[in-house]
DOTI-353417 format. One record per atom (N, C-alpha, C): residue in one letter; x, y negated, z negated; atom name. Coordinates in pm, whole numbers, plus 50000, padded with zeros to 5 digits. Example, Ala and Ser with C-alpha at 12.3 -4.5 7.8 and 13.67 -1.06 7.14 Angstrom:
2
a,51319,50569,49220,N
a,51230,50450,49220,CA
a,51320,50330,49220,C
s,51285,50225,49292,N
s,51367,50106,49286,CA
s,51290,49997,49213,C
***
This chain:
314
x,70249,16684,28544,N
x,70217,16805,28618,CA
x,70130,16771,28739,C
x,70113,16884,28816,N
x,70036,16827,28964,CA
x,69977,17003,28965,C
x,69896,16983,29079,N
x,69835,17108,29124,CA
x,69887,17132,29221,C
x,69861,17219,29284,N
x,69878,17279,29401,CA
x,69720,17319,29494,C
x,69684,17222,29630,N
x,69571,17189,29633,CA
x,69579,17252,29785,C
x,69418,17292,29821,N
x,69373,17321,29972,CA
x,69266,17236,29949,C
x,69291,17131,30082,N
x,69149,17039,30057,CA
x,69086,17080,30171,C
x,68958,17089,30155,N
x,68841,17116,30272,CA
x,68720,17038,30276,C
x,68764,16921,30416,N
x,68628,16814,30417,CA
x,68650,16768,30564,C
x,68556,16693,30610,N
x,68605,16671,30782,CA
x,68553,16557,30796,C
x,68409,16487,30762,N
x,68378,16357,30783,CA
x,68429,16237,30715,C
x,68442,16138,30720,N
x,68454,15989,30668,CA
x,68449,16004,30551,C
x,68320,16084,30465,N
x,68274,16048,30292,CA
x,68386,16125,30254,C
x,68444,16192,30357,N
x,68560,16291,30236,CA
x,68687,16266,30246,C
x,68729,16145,30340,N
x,68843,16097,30347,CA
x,68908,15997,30221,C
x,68817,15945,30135,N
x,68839,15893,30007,CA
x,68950,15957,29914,C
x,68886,16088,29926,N
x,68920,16189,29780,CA
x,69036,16263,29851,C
x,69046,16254,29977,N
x,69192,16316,30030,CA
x,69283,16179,29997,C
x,69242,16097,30021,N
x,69379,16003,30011,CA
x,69413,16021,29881,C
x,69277,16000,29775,N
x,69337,15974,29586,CA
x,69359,16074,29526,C
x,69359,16203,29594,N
x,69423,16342,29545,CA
x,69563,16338,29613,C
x,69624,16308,29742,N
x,69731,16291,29766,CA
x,69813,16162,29692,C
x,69725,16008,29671,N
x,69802,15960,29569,CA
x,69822,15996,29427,C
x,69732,16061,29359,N
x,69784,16130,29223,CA
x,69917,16184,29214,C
x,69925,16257,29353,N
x,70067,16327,29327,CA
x,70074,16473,29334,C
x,69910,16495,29388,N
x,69936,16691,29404,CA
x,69979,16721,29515,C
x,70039,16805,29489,N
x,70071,16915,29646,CA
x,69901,16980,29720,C
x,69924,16952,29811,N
x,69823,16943,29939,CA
x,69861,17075,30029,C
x,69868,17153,29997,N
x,69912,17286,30052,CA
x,69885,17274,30211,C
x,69737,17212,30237,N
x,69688,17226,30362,CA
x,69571,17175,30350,C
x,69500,17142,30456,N
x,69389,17036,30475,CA
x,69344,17171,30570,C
x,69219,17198,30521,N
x,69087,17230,30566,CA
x,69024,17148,30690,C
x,68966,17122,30799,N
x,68840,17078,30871,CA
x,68799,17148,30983,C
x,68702,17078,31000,N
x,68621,17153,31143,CA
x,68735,17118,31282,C
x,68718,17200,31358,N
x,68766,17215,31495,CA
x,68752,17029,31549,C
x,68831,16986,31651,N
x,68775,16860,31721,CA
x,68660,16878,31837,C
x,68581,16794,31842,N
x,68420,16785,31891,CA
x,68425,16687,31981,C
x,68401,16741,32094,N
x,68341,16591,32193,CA
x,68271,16506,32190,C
x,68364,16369,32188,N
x,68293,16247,32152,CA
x,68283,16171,32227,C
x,68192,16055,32217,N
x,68159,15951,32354,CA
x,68034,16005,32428,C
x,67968,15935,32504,N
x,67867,15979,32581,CA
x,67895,16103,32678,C
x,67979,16113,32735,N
x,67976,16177,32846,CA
x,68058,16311,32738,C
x,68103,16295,32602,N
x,68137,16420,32568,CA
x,68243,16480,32648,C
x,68361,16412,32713,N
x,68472,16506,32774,CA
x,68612,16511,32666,C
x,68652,16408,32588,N
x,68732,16445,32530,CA
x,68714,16460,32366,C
x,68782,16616,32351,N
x,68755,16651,32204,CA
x,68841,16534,32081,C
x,68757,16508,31978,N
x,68801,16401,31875,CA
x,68827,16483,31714,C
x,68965,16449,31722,N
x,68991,16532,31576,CA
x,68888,16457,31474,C
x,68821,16513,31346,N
x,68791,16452,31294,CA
x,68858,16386,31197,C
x,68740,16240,31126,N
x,68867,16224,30997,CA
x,68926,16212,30895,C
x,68892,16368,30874,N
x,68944,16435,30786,CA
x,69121,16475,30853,C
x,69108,16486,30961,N
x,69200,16538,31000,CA
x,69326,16409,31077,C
x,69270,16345,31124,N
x,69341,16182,31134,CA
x,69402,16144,31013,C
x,69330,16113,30909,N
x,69408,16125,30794,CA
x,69516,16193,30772,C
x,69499,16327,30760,N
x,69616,16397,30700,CA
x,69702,16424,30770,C
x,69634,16403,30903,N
x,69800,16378,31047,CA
x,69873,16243,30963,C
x,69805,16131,30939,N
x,69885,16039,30894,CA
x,69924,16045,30792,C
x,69881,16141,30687,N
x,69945,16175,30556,CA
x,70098,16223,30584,C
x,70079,16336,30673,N
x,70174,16434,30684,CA
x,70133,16522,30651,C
x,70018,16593,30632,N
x,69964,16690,30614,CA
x,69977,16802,30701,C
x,69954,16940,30625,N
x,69934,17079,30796,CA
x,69815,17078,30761,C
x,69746,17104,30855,N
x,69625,17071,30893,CA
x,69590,17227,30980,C
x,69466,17271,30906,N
x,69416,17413,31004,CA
x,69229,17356,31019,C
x,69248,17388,31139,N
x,69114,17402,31163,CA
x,68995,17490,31228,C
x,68992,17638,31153,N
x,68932,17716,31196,CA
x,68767,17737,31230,C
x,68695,17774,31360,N
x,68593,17775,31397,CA
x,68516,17848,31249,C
x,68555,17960,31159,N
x,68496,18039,31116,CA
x,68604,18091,31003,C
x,68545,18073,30855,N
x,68624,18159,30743,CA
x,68603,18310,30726,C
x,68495,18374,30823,N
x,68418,18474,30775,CA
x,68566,18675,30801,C
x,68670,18587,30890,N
x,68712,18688,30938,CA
x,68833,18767,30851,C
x,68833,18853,30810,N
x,68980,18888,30720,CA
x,69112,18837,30746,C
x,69132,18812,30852,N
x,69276,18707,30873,CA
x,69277,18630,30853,C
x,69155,18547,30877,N
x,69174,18384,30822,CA
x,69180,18347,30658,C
x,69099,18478,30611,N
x,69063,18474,30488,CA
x,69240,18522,30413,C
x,69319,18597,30500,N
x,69430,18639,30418,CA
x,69507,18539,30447,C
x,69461,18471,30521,N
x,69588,18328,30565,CA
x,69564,18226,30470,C
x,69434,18245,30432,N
x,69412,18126,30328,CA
x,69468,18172,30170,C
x,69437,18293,30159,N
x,69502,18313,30019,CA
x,69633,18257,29998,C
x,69713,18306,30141,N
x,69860,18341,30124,CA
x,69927,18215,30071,C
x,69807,18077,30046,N
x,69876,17946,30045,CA
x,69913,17926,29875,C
x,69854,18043,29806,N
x,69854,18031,29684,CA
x,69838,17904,29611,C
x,69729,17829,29648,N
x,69691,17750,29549,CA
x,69573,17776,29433,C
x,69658,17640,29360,N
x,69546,17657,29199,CA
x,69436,17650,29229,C
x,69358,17545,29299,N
x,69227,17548,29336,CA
x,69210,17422,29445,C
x,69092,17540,29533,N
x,69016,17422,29600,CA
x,68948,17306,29646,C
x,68964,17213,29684,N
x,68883,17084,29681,CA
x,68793,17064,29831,C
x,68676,17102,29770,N
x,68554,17052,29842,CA
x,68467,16935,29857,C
x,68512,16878,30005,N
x,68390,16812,30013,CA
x,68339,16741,30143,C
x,68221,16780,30170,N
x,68135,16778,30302,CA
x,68233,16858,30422,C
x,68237,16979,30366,N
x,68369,17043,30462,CA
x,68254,17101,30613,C
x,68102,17162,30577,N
x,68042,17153,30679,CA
x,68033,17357,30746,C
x,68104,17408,30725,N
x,68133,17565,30671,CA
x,68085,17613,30574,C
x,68032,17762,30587,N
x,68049,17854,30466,CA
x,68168,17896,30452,C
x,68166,17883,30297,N
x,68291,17941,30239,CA
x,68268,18076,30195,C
x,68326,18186,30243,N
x,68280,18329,30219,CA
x,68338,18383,30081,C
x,68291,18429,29982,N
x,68342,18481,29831,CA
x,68487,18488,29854,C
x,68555,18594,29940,N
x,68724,18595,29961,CA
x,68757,18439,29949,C
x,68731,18356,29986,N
x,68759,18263,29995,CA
x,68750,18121,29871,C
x,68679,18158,29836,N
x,68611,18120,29678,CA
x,68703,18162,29605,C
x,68712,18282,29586,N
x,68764,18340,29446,CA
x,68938,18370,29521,C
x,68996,18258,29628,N
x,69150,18299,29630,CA
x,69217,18211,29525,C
x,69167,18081,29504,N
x,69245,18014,29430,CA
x,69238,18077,29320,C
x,69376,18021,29207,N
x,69367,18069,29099,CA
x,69259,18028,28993,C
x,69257,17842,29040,N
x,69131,17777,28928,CA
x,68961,17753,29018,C
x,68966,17867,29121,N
x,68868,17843,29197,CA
x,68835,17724,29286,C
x,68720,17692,29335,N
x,68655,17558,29423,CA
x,68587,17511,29357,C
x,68614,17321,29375,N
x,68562,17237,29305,CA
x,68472,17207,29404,C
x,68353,17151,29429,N
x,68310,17085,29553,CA
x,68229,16932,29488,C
x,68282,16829,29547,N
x,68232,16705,29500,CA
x,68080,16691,29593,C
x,67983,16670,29525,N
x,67854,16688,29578,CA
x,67746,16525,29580,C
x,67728,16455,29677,N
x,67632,16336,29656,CA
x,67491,16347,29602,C
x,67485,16358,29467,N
x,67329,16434,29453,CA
x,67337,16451,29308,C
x,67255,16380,29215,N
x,67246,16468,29068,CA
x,67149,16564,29098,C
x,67277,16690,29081,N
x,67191,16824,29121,CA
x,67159,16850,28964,C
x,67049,16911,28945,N
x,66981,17014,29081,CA
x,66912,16965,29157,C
x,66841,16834,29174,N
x,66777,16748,29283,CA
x,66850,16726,29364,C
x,66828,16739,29552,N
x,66884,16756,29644,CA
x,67021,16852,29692,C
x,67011,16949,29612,N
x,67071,17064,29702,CA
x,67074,17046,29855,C
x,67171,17098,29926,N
x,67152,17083,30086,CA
x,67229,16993,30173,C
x,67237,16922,30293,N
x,67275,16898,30417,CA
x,67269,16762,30387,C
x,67180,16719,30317,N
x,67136,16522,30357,CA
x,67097,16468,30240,C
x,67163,16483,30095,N
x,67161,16447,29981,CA
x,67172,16294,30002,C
x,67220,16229,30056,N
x,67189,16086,30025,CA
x,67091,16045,30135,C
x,67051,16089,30201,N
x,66950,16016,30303,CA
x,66829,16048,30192,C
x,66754,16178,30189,N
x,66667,16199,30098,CA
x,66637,16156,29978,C
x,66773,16090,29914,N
x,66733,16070,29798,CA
x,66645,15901,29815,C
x,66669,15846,29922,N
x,66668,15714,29956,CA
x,66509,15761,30005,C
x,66492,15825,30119,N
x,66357,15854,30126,CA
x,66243,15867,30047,C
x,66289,15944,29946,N
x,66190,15995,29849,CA
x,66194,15851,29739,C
x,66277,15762,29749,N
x,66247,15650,29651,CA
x,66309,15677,29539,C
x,66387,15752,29556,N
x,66487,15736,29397,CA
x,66547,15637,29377,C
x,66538,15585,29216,N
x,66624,15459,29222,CA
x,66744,15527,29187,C
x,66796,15627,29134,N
x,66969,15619,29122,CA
x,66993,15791,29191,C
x,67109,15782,29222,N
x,67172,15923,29246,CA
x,67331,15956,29186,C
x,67389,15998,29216,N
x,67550,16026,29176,CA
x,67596,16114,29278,C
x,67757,16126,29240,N
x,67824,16209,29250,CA
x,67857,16323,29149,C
x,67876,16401,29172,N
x,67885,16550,29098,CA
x,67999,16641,29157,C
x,68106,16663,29054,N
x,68186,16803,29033,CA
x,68162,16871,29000,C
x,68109,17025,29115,N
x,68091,17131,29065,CA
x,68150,17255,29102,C
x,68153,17354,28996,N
x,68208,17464,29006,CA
x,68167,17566,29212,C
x,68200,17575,29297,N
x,68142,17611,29347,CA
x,68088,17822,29338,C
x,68005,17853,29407,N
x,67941,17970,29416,CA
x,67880,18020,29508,C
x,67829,18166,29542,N
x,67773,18205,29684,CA
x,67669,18098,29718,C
x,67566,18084,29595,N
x,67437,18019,29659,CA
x,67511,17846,29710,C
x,67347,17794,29747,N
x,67364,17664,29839,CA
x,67406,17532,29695,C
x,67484,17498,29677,N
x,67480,17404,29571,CA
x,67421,17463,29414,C
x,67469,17562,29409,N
x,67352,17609,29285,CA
x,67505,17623,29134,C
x,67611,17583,29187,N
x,67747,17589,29061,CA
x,67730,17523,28962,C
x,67776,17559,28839,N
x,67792,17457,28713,CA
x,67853,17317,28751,C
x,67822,17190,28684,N
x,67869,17084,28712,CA
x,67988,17038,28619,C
x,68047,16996,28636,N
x,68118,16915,28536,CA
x,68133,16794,28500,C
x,68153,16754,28582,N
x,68169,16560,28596,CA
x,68044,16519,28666,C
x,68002,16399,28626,N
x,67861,16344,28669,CA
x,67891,16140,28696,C
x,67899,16105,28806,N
x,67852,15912,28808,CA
x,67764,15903,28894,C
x,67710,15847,28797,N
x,67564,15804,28796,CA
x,67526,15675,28881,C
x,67480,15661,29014,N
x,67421,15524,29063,CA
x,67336,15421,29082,C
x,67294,15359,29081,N
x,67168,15280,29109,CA
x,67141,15307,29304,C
x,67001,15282,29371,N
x,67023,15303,29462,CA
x,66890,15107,29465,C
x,66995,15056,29510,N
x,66911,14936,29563,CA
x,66791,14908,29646,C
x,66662,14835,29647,N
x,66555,14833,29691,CA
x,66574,14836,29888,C
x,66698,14817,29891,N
x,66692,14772,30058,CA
x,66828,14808,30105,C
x,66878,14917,30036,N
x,66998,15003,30037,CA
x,67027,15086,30163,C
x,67096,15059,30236,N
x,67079,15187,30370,CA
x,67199,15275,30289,C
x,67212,15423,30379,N
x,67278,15549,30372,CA
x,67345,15481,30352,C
x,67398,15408,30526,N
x,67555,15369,30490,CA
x,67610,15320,30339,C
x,67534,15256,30333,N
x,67609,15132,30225,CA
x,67623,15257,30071,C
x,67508,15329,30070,N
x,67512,15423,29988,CA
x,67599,15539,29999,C
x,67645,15585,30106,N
x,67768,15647,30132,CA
x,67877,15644,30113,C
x,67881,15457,30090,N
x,68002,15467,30107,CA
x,68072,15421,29958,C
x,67914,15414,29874,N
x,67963,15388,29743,CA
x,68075,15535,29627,C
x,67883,15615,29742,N
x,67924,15782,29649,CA
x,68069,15812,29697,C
x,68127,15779,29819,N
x,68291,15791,29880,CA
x,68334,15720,29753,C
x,68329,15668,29731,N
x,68427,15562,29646,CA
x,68457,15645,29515,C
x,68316,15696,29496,N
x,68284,15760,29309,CA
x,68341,15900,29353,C
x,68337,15942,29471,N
x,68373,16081,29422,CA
x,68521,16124,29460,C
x,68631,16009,29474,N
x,68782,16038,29468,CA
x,68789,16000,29328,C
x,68776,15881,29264,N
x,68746,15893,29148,CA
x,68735,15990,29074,C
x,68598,16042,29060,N
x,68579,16159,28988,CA
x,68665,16309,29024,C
x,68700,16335,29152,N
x,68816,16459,29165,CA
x,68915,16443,29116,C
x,68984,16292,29101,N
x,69118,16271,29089,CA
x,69053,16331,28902,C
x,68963,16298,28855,N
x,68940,16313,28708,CA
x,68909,16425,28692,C
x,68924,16517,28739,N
x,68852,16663,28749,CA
x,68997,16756,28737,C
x,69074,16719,28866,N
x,69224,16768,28830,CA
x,69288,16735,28741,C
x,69242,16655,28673,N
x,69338,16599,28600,CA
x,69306,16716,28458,C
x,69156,16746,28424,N
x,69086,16812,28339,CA
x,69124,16943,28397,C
x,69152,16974,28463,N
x,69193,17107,28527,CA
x,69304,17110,28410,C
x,69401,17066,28515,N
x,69562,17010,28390,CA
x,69583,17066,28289,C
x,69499,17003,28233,N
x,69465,16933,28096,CA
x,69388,17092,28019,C
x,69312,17109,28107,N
x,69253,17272,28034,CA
x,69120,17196,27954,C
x,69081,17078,28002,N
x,68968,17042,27942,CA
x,68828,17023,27971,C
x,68835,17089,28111,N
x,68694,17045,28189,CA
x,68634,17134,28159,C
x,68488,17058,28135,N
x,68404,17198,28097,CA
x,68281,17215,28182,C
x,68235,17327,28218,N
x,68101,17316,28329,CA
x,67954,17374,28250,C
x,67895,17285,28264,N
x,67721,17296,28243,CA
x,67656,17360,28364,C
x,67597,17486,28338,N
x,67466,17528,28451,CA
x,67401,17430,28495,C
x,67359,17439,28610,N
x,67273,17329,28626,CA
x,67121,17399,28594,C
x,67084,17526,28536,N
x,66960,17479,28505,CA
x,66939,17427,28347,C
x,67051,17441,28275,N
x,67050,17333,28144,CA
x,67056,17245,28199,C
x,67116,17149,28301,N
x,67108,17001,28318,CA
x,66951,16956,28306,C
x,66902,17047,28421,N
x,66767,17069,28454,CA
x,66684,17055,28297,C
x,66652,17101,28249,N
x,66615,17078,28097,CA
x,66620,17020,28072,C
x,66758,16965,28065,N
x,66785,16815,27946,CA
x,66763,16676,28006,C
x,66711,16686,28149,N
x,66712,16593,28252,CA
x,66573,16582,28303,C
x,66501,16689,28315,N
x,66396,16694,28327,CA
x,66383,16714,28510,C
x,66539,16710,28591,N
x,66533,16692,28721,CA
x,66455,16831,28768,C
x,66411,16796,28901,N
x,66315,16945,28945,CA
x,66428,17010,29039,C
x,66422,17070,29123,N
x,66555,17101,29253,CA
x,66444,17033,29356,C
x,66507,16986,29459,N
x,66498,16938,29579,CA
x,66571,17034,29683,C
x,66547,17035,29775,N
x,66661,17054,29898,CA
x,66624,16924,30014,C
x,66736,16920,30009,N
x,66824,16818,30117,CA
x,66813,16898,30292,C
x,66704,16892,30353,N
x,66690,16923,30481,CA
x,66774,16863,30583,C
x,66820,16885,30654,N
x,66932,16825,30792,CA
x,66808,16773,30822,C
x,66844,16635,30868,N
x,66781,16549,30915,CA
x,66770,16545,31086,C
x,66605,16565,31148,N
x,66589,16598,31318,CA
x,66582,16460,31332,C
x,66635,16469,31468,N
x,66610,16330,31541,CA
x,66453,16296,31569,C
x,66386,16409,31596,N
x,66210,16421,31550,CA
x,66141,16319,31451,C
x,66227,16323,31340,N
x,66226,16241,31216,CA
x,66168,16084,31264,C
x,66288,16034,31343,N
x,66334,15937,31327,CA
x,66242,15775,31397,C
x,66115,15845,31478,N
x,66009,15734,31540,CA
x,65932,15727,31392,C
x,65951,15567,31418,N
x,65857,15543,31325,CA
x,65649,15543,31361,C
x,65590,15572,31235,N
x,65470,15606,31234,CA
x,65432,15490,31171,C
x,65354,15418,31235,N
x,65321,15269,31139,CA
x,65163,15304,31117,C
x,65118,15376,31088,N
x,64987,15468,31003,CA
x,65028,15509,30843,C
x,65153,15503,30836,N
x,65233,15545,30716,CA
x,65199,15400,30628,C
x,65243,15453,30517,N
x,65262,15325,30400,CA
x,65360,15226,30444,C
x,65311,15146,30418,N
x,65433,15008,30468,CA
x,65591,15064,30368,C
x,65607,15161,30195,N
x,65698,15165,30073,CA
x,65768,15246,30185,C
x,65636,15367,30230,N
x,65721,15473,30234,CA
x,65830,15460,30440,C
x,65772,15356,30517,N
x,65814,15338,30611,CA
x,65947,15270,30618,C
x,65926,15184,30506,N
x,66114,15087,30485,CA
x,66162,15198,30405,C
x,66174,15296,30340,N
x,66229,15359,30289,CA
x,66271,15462,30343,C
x,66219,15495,30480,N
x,66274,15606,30596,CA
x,66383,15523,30680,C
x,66325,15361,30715,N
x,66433,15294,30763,CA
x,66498,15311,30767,C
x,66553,15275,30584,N
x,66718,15263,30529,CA
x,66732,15394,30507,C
x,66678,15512,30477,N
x,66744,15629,30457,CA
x,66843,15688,30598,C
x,66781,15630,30666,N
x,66836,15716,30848,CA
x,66896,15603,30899,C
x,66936,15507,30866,N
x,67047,15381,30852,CA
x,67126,15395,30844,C
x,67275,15460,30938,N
x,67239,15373,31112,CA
x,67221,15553,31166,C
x,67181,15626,31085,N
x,67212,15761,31167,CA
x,67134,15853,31092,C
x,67008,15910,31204,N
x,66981,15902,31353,CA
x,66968,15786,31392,C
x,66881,15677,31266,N
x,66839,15556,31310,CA
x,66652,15563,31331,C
x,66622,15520,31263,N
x,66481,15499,31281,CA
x,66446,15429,31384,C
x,66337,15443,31476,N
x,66318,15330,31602,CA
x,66135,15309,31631,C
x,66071,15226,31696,N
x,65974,15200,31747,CA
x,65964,15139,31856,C
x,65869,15085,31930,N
x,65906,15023,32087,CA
x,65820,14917,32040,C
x,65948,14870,32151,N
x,65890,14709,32181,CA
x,65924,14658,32343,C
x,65794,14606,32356,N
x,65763,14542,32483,CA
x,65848,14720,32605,C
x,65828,14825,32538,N
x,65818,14923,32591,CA
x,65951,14978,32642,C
x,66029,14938,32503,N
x,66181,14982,32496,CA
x,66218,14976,32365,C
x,66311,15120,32313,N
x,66333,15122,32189,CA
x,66409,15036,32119,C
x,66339,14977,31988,N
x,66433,14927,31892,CA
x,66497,14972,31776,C
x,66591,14990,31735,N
x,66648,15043,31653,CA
x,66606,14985,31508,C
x,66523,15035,31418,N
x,66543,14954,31279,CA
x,66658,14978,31186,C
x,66711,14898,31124,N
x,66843,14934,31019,CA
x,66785,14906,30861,C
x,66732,14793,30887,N
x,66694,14745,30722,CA
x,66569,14747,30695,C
x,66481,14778,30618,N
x,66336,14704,30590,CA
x,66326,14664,30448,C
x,66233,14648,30377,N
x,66157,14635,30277,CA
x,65990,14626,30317,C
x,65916,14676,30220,N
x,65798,14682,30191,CA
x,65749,14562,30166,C
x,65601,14505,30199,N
x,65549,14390,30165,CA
x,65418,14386,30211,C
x,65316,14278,30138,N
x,65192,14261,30109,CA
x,65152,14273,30251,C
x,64999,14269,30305,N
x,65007,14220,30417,CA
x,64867,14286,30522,C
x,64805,14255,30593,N
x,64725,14292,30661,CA
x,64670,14318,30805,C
x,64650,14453,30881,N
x,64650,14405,30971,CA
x,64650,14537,31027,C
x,64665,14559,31186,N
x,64616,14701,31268,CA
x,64790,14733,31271,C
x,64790,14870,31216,N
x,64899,14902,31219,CA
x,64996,14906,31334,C
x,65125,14846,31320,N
x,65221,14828,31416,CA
x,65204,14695,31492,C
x,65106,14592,31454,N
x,65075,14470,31477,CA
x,65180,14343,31356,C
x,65226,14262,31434,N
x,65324,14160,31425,CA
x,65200,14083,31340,C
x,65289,14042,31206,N
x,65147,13940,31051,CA
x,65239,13813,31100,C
x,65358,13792,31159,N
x,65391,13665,31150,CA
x,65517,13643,31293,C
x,65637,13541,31295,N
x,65688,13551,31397,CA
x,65834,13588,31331,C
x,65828,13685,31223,N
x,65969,13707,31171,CA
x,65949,13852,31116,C
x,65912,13896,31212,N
x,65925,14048,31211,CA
x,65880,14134,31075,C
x,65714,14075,31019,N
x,65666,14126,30944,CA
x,65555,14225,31007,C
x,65548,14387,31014,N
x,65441,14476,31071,CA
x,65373,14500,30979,C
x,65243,14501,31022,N
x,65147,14589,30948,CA
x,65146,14732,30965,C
x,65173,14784,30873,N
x,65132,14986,30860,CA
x,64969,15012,30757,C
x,65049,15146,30765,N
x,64853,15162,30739,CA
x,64802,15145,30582,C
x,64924,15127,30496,N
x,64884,15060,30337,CA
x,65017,14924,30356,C
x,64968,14764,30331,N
x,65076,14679,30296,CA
x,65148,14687,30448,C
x,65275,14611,30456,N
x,65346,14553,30576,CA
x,65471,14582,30566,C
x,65556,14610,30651,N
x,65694,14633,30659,CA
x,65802,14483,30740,C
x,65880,14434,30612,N
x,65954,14331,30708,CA
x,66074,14403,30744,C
x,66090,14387,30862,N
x,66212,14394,30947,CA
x,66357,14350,30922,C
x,66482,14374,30836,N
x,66594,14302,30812,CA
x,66657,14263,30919,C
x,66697,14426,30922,N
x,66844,14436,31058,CA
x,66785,14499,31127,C
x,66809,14484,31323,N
x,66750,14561,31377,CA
x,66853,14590,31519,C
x,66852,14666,31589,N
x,66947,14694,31692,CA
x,66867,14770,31832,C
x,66891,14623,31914,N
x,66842,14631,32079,CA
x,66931,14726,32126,C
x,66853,14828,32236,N
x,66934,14912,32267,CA
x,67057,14798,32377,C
x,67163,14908,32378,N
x,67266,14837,32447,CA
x,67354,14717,32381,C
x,67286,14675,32268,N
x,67306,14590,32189,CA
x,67381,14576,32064,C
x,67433,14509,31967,N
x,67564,14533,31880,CA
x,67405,14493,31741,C
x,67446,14596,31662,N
x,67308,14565,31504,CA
x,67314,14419,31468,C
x,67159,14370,31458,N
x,67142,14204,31454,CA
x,67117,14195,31305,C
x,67095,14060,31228,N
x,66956,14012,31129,CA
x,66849,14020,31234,C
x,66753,14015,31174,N
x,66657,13987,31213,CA
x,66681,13852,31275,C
x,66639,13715,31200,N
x,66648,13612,31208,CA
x,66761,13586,31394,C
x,66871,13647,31366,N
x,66951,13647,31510,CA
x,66872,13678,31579,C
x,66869,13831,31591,N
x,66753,13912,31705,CA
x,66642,13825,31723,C
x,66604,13733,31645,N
x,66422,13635,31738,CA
x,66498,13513,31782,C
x,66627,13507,31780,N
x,66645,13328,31868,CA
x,66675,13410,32008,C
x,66667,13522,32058,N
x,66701,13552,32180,CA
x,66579,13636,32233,C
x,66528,13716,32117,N
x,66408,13819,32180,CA
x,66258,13770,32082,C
x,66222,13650,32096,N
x,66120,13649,32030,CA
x,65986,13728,32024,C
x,65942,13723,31910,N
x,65845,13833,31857,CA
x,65701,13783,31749,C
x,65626,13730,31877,N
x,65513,13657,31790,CA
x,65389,13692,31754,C
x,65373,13688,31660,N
x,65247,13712,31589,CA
x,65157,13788,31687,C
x,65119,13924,31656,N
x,64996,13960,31729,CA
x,65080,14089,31848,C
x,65184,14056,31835,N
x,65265,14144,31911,CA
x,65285,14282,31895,C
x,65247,14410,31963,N
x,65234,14544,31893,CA
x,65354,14603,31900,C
x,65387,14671,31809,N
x,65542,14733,31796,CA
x,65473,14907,31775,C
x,65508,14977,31824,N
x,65471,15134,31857,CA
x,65401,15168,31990,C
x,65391,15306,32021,N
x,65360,15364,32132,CA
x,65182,15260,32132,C
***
């Protein structure tokens, strides 16, 4: 058996679970995404996203409406009569008409053991705040922000020196996986959904929300803890990108780790890109000169050396 599917997702993390729901073998009624957006510096030509590149190359029909909120769009979507929805990072509200057209409702695959990190930037935050593991999650969706029963849960480790990316692109991996296992429990008539405030209980998790991340964010403060400064690094790794100046031009940080160390904050402890912040030292992994393609460290000092005593911040 197969379903009959409307998938709705538009960035990269959700191009996974479109391909391994189209290889299972369901019918794809139609692909969901956002409108195309001007890309490149100068912003003149609009770029489908790809979500939507994909399913041009699938063979997919592909709609991409500014807004679900309007009764036509909303009767255009029923009319596709599918079993249920597949959500994920679609980037829209989905308005109740829209929710409740399918027959088995919206699934939405979520980066986050919710109820911790609800919201916009579930894997950057979770990296910020120092969690060592996160998941992916199938959940029932509902009006509120992430607040649906779950069903399916994989569970991750999040590595000491882990950027988004690399963490993005794991939860991509886990959460076609887990949809393809979700339809299948659909099927099957066997999936079952837990509230998430029983998870909450039995987990002891608190709720978080997941704030959209400002480019405001993203200068580093070397007054901060050396843990909590490599851990903003890699959370905003490569996007916005954390940065500080040097020799009075921005550098991009990609990687850090935390380490021992002493010294006036934003001051160079050695000639391999160890800073002092205002508890312990931050070493430098990967770092990216503007204009420049992302280095090691070790690369970046045989061309831009950086010696001891050298101040990195305003």
């Amino acid at each position: 058996m197969s379903l009959r599917l409307v998938f709705m997702g538009t960035p990269e993390f959700s191009v996974p679970t479109l391909q391994a729901l189209h290889g299972a073998g369901h019918e794809i009624a139609a692909v969901y995404t956002q409108p195309p957006r001007p890309a490149g510096r100068r912003g003149l030509e609009p770029t489908p996203s790809p979500v939507e590149a994909e399913a041009r190359r699938l063979g997919l029909p592909v709609r991409s409406p500014v807004s679900l909120k309007g009764e036509e769009e909303q009767r255009s979507f029923a009319a596709l009569g599918a079993d249920v929805a597949v959500v994920v990072a679609y980037g829209l509200l989905l308005p109740q008409p829209i929710l409740d057209a399918p027959r088995l409702g919206a699934l939405n695959g979520h980066g986050s053991l919710l109820p911790r990190w609800r919201g916009a930037a579930p894997i950057q935050r979770a990296i910020e705040a120092g969690d060592t593991e996160t998941g992916m999650m199938v959940m029932r969706m509902e009006a509120g922000l992430d607040t649906g029963p779950v069903a399916l849960t994989k569970t991750l480790p999040i590595g000491e020196s882990e950027t988004a990316r690399e963490l993005h692109d794991r939860l991509a991996s886990a959460s076609a996986k887990l949809m393809v296992e979700a339809m299948a429990g659909l099927e099957a008539d066997t999936l079952r959904f837990e509230p998430q405030d029983e998870i909450a209980a039995r987990t002891g998790r608190e709720t978080l929300y997941a704030h959209k991340i400002g480019k405001d964010e993203a200068a580093v403060d070397w007054n901060r803890p050396a843990a909590e400064i490599a851990r903003r690094i890699n959370a905003f790794s490569p996007f916005p990108g954390a940065w500080t100046l040097l020799a009075g031009e921005r550098l991009k940080l990609l990687r850090a780790v935390g380490e021992g160390g002493t010294g006036a904050p934003g001051e160079a402890l050695d000639d391999a890109l160890l800073v002092a912040a205002g508890e312990g030292a931050v070493r430098l992994l990967d770092v990216q000169k503007a204009g420049a393609k992302p280095a090691h460290a070790s690369d970046f000092l045989r061309g831009n050396p950086v010696p001891a005593g050298t101040r990195l911040g305003s």
